[in-house]
BAZARO-497868 format. One record per residue (C-alpha): x, y, z; residue in one letter. Coordinates in steps of 0.5 Angstrom, whole numbers, plus 500, padded with zeros to 3 digits. Each point is the difference from the previous one (the first is absolute). Last residue first. Layout:
// residues N
XYZa/...
//
This chain:
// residues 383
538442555x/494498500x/497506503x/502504496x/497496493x/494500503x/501508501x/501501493x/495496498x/495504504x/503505497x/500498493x/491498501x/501507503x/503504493x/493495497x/495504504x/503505499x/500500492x/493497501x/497506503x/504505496x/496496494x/494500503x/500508502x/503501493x/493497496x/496505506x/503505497x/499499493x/493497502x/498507503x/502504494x/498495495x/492500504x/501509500x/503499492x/493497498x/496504504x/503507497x/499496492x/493500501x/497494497x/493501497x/501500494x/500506498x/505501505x/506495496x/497504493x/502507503x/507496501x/500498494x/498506497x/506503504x/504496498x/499501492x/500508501x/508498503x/501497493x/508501501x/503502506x/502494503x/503497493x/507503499x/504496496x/503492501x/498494498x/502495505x/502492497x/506498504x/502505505x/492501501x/500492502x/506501504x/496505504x/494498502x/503493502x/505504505x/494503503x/500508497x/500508503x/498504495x/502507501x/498507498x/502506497x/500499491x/493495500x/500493498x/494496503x/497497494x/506496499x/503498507x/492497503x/498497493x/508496502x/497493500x/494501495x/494499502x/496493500x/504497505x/498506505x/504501505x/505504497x/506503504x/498507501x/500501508x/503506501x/499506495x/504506503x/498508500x/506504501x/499504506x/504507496x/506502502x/502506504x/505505499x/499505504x/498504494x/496494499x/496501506x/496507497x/499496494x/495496504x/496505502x/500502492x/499495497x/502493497x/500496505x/492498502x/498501493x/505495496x/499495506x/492501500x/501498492x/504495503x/496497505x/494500494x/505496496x/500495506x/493499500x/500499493x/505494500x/497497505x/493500496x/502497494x/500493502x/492499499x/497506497x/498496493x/495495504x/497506502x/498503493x/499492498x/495499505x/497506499x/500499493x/495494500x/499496506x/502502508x/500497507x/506495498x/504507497x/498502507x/503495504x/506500496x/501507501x/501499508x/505495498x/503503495x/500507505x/504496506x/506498495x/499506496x/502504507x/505495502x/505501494x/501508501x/502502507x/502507501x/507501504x/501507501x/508502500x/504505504x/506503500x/504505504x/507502497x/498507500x/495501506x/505504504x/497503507x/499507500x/495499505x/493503495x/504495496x/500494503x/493501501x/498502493x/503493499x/495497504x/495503498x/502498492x/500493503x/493500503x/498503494x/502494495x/497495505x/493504501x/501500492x/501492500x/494499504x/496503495x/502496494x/499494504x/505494500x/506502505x/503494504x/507504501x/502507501x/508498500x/502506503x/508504502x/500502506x/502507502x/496502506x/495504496x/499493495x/500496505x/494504503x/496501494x/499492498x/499500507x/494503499x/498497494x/501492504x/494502504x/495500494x/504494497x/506500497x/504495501x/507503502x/506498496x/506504503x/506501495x/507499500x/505503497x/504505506x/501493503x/499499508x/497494499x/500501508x/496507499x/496499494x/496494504x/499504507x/498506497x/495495496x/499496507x/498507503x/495503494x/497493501x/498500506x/497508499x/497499494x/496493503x/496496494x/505497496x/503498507x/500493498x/504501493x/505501504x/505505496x/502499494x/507500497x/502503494x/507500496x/501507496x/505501494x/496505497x/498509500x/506501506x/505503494x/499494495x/507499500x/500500507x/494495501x/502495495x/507500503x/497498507x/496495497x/505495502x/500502507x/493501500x/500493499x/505498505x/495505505x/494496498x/502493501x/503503507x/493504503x/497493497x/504495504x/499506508x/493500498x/498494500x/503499507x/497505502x/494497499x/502494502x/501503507x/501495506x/507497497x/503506498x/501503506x/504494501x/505502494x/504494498x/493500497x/502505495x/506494497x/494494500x/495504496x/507503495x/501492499x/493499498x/499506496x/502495493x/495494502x/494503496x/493501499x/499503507x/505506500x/500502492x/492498499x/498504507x/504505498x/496501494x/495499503x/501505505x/503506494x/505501497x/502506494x/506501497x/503505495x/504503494x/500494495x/505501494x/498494497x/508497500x/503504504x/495501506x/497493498x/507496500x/501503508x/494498503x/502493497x/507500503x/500495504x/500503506x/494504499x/496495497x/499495506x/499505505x/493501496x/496506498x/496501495x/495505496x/506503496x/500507498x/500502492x/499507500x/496504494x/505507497x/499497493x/506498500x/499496506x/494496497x/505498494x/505497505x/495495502x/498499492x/507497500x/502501492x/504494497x/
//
């Protein structure tokens, strides 16, 4: 039987993996998706970290070991750290043959700078030189929420030859200032005869929660409506994530495909690859893989939950859909603002609830690595 999963690769789209957990890189499973599905990356993030650390037991026994360390005991923040950095050097690790037969283009692990300095370039700049130094593998990537502040470190990583997740994206316009900052940095690199030929870097541009936001706007409008207008309306709903993100990769197409950037591809360069996070389906009404078929264009990447991806092994029909029917997403766009729902304030509110999503859950992470600390010490003392 044919696996839909392989197929998304043959038409030059990577499959990566929105998933991590200690559990899966010992017992081979991270192993059978790279064999089996042909996966070509991972992508983690504080929620996902949260479930893996929070949710289960399996962490437990490596808590007790770093605390050995006393420093450790004062710092959950590092403490967190220090389990993350050894989750994604083991995946990297098994991704490593990705990375070379891919000649540096796949087989990267990210790994995510505090979400609470979202808002401070400098900060994070420092922690995401800090992060990529103790993973220390030449595979991983630096995922940095791209707000206003996160352009310019999005600029500086890369000058400083940092491979970047550009995360949190859900404008076109902010997707281009991304774009650009990462071609400046190269340009750096460049202009001080520094290598730029296994530097990679991909745009993480969210999907699922633009529809989830916009249906709801739109349903109070339909609500408002009577005759054709409320069909009209009605006929936008879950269409709209999918025209953003077509719109991202007609600004890709123009972005990399130009002189200027010509110029950087006789170094070598690589083009930041535009990602689509968030394409689990969380809608029942809409298809489980809505967000894998109609996104499959040549040079980009999907990055997928476990559930996303077994359905889209079972049943995912494969060709290649993103550029089709472009003038349809642009009227459905033009429509969105005709009634009254500008699409740049809707990506400001899911930029801001995004962040302040990973915040949250960054939050209850710590606080749950103090809950084991705290047991810890009780246990001590006991003893």
């Amino acid at each position: 039987m044919s696996n839909p999963l392989l197929e998304l690769g043959e038409l030059n789209q990577s499959v990566w993996l929105d998933n991590i957990h200690r559990d899966m890189l010992h017992n081979g499973e991270l192993s059978r998706l790279i064999n089996r599905d042909g996966l070509k990356g991972v992508t983690s993030n504080p929620t996902i970290f949260q479930k893996a650390i929070a949710g289960s037991r399996t962490y437990d026994a490596a808590i007790m070991r770093l605390l050995q360390d006393p420093a450790m005991l004062a710092d959950s923040r590092r403490l967190f750290y220090r389990l993350a950095v050894e989750d994604i050097q083991k995946a990297a690790d098994l991704l490593r043959p990705v990375y070379d037969n891919s000649h540096g283009r796949d087989g990267y692990v990210s790994i995510e700078v505090s979400p609470d300095l979202a808002f401070d370039s400098q900060r994070t700049i420092a922690e995401a030189k800090q992060l990529f130094a103790e993973v220390n593998r030449a595979n991983c990537m630096i995922k940095v929420p791209c707000t206003a502040a996160g352009v310019p470190v999005v600029e500086a990583l890369t000058a400083a030859g940092i491979n970047v997740n550009a995360t949190l994206l859900f404008s076109v316009t902010r997707y281009e200032e991304v774009a650009a900052a990462y071609i400046r940095g190269l340009e750096q690199r460049v202009a001080n005869k520094l290598p730029i030929d296994r530097l990679a870097s991909v745009a993480s541009f969210f999907i699922s929660r633009v529809d989830s936001l916009v249906d709801r706007l739109l349903e109070d409008k339909v609500a408002q409506a009577s005759g054709k207008d409320k069909n009209r309306i009605s006929k936008l709903k879950g269409t709209i994530a999918i025209a953003n993100a077509k719109m991202a990769y007609r600004s890709y197409k123009h972005l990399f495909f130009t002189k200027r950037f010509g110029d950087l591809r006789q170094h070598g360069a690589q083009t930041q690859r535009l990602l689509w996070a968030s394409t689990g389906t969380k809608n029942a009404n809409y298809s489980d893989v809505l967000y894998i078929e109609e996104l499959i264009a040549p040079d980009t990447v999907n990055t997928m939950p476990p559930a996303t991806m077994d359905a889209f092994r079972s049943h995912g029909r494969v060709h290649t859909t993103l550029e089709e029917n472009m003038e349809v997403a642009v009227f459905a766009l033009d429509t969105l603002q005709q009634c009254g729902i500008a699409i740049n304030i809707v990506t400001d509110q899911l930029e801001k609830e995004g962040v302040k999503a990973f915040e949250e859950s960054f939050a209850e992470l710590l606080n749950a690595i103090e809950r084991k600390i705290e047991q810890a010490r009780t246990a001590n003392k006991g003893s």
